[in-house]
PLY file of the C-alpha trace (Angstrom):
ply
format ascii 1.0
element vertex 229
property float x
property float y
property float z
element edge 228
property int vertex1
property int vertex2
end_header
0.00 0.00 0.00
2.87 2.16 0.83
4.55 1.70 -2.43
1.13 2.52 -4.24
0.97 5.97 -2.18
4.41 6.37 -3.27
3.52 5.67 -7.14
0.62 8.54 -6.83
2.95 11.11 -5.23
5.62 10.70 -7.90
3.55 11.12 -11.11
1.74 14.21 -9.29
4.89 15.25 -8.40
6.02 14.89 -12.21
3.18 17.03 -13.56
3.92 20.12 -10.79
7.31 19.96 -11.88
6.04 20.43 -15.63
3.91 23.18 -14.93
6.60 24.90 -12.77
8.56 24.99 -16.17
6.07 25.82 -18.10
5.18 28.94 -15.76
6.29 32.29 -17.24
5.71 36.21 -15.94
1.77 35.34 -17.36
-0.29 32.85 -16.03
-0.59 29.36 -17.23
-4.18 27.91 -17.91
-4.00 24.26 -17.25
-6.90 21.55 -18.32
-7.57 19.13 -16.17
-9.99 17.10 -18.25
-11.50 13.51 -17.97
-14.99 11.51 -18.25
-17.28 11.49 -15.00
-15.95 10.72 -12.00
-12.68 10.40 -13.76
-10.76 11.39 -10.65
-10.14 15.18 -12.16
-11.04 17.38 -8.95
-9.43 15.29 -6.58
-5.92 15.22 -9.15
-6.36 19.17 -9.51
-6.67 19.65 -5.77
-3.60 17.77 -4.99
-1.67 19.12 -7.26
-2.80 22.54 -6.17
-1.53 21.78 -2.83
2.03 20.41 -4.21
2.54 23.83 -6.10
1.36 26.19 -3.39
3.79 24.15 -0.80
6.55 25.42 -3.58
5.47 28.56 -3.42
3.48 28.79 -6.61
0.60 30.21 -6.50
-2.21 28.67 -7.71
-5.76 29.70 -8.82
-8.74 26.44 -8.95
-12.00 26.45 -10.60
-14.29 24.06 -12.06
-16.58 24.01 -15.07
-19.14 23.56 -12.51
-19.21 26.87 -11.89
-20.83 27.78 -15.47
-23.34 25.49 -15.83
-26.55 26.69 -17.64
-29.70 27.37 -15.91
-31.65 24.33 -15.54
-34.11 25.35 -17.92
-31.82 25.61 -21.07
-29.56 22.46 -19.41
-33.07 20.14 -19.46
-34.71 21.31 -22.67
-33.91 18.83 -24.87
-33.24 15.88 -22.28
-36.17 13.70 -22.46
-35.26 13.22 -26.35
-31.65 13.79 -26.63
-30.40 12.85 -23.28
-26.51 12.53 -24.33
-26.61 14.88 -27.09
-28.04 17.19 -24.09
-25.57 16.62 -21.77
-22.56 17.89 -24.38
-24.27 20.45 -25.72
-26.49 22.22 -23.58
-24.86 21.48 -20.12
-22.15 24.42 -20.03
-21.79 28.41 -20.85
-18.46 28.41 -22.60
-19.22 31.89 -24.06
-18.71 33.34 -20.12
-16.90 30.80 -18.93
-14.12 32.35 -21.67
-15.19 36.07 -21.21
-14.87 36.17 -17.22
-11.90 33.68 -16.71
-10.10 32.32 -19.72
-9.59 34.79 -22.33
-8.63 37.78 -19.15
-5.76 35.32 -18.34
-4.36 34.60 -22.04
-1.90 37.34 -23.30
-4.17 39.75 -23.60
-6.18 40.05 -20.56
-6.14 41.89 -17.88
-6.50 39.44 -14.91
-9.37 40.62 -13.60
-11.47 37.28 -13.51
-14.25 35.53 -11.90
-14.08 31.61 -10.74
-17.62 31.07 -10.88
-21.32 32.13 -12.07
-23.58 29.96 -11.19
-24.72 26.89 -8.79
-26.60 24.50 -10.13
-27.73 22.51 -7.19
-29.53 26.04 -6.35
-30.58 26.89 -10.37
-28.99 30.03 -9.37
-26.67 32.89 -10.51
-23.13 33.56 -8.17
-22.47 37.02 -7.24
-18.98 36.66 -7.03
-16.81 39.97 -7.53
-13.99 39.79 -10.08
-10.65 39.46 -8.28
-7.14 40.46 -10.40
-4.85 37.40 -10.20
-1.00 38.28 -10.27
1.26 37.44 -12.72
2.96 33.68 -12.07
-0.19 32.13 -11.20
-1.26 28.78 -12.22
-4.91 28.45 -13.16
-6.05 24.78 -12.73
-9.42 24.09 -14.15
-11.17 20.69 -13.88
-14.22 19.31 -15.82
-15.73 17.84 -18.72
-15.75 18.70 -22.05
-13.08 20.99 -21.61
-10.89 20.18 -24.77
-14.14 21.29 -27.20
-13.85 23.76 -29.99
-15.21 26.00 -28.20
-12.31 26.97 -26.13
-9.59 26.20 -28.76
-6.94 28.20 -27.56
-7.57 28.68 -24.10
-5.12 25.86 -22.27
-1.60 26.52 -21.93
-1.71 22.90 -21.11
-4.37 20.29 -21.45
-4.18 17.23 -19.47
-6.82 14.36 -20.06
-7.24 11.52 -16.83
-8.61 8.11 -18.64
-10.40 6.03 -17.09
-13.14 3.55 -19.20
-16.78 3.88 -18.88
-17.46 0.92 -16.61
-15.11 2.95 -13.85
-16.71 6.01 -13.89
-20.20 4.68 -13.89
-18.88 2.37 -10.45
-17.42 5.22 -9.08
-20.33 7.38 -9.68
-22.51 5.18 -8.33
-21.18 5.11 -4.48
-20.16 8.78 -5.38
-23.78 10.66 -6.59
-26.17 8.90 -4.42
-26.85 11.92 -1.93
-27.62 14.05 -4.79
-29.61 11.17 -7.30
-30.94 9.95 -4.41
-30.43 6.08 -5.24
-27.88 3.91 -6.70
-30.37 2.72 -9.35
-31.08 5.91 -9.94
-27.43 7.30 -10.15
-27.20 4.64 -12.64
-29.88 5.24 -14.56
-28.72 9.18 -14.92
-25.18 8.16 -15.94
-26.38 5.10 -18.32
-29.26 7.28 -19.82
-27.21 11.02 -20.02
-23.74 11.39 -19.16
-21.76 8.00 -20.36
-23.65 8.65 -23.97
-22.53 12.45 -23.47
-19.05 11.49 -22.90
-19.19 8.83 -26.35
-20.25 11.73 -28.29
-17.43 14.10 -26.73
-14.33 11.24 -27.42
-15.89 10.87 -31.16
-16.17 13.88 -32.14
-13.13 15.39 -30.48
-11.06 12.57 -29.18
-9.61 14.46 -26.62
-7.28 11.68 -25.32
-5.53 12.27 -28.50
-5.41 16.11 -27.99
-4.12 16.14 -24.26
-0.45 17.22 -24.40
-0.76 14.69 -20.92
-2.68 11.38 -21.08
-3.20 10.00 -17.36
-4.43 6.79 -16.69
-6.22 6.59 -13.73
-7.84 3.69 -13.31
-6.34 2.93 -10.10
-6.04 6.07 -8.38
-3.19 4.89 -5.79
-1.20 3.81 -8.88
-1.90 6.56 -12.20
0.22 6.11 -15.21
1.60 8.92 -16.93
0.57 7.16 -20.62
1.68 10.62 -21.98
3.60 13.89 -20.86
6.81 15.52 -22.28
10.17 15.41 -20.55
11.06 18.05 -17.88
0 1
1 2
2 3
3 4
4 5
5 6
6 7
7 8
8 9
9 10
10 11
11 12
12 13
13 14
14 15
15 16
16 17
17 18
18 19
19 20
20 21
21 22
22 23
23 24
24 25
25 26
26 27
27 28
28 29
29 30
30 31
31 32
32 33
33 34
34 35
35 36
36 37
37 38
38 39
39 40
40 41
41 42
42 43
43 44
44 45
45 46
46 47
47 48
48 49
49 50
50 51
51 52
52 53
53 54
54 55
55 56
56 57
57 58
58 59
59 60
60 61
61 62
62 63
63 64
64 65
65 66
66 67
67 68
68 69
69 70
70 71
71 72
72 73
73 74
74 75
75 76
76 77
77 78
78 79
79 80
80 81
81 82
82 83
83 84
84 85
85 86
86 87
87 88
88 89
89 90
90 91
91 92
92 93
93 94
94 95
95 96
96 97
97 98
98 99
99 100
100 101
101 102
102 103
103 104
104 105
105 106
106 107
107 108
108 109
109 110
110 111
111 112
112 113
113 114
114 115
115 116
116 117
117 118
118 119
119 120
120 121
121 122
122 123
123 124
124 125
125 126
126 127
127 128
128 129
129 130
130 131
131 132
132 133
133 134
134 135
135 136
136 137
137 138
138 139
139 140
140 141
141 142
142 143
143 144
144 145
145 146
146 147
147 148
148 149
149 150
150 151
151 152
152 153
153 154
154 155
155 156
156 157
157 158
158 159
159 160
160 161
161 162
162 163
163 164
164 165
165 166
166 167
167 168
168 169
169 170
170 171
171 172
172 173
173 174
174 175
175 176
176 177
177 178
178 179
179 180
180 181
181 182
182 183
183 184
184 185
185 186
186 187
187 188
188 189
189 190
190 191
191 192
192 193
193 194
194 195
195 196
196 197
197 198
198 199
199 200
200 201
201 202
202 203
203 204
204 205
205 206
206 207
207 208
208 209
209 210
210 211
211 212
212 213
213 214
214 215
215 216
216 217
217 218
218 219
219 220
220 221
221 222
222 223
223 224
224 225
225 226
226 227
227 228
């Protein structure tokens, strides 16, 4: 078990020593993109923690934050349930206005990390906050590698894991908020794993990560793909 906690600590420890060389006077907007219950947040909050302990410092957000209002997310659900989930699910248009484009090389750092919650169907009134130069962005969710915000990653990173993990995972994961396991199941059977087939055909984003994580076993990722140090 030890040597398993060991195995996770060095590949995190290999992608914070990436984006430490990647980091410039600017910020760097880093992808941390994956399936469902992929593992994504948990991988973006550690390695959050390993570049603040060197000092870095380090901005997180999630597209959870920009979700649609209900209303627009559900519209087409009954009929299209997967083909709802990719397209309708997210605002990419602010999610690029308020975060990602004011932290490219043009922007002004002035950002906000969130504007909306969808467990409450409601809008966030967070204030914009400047972020200084030398911070690291990480930004975890789905779909993230989609035309739509072509250009906005400084570096993409993609955590694998197959279909029957996520929808296991999910399952002891979502049952507070589905309310049941069947039901958990159902949702990710019915919406999000046909979502997440349309997503890798159309835009085969495990191709497109500069970094290709396996994470099937989270003590023990593999590092499938990332470039030297």
């Amino acid at each position: 078990m030890a040597a398993e906690g060991e195995a996770r600590i060095a590949a995190l420890d290999r992608l914070a020593a990436l984006v430490q060389q990647r980091l410039t006077q600017g910020t760097l907007r880093v992808a941390i993109d994956g399936i469902d219950a992929a593992g994504k947040t948990t991988m973006a909050d550690e390695l959050a923690e390993l570049l603040e302990q060197a000092g870095v410092p380090v901005l997180r957000a999630s597209i959870d934050g920009f979700h649609h209002p209900a209303a627009v997310r559900h519209l087409r659900r009954a009929e299209r349930p997967g083909q709802s989930y990719y397209e309708d699910s997210f605002d990419y248009r602010t999610l690029r206005s308020v975060l990602l484009d004011p932290l490219g090389p043009d922007g002004d750092n002035i950002v906000r990390t969130r504007v909306f919650d969808f467990r409450l169907d409601l809008p966030v009134a967070e204030a914009p906050t400047r972020v200084a130069p030398g911070t690291v962005l990480l930004f975890d969710g789905v779909f993230l590698l989609r035309p739509e915000l072509e250009g906005c990653w400084d570096l993409s990173v993609f955590v694998h894991v197959n279909p029957a993990i996520s929808l296991q995972r999910a399952a002891k994961r979502d049952v507070a908020f589905f309310g049941s396991r069947s039901a958990t199941e159902r949702r990710y059977r019915e919406r999000y794993l046909p979502g997440q087939e349309l997503y890798m055909s159309l835009v085969h984003p495990d191709q497109r990560a500069e970094i290709l994580i396996d994470n099937s076993s989270p003590a023990t990722p593999k590092l499938v793909r990332i470039p030297p140090v």
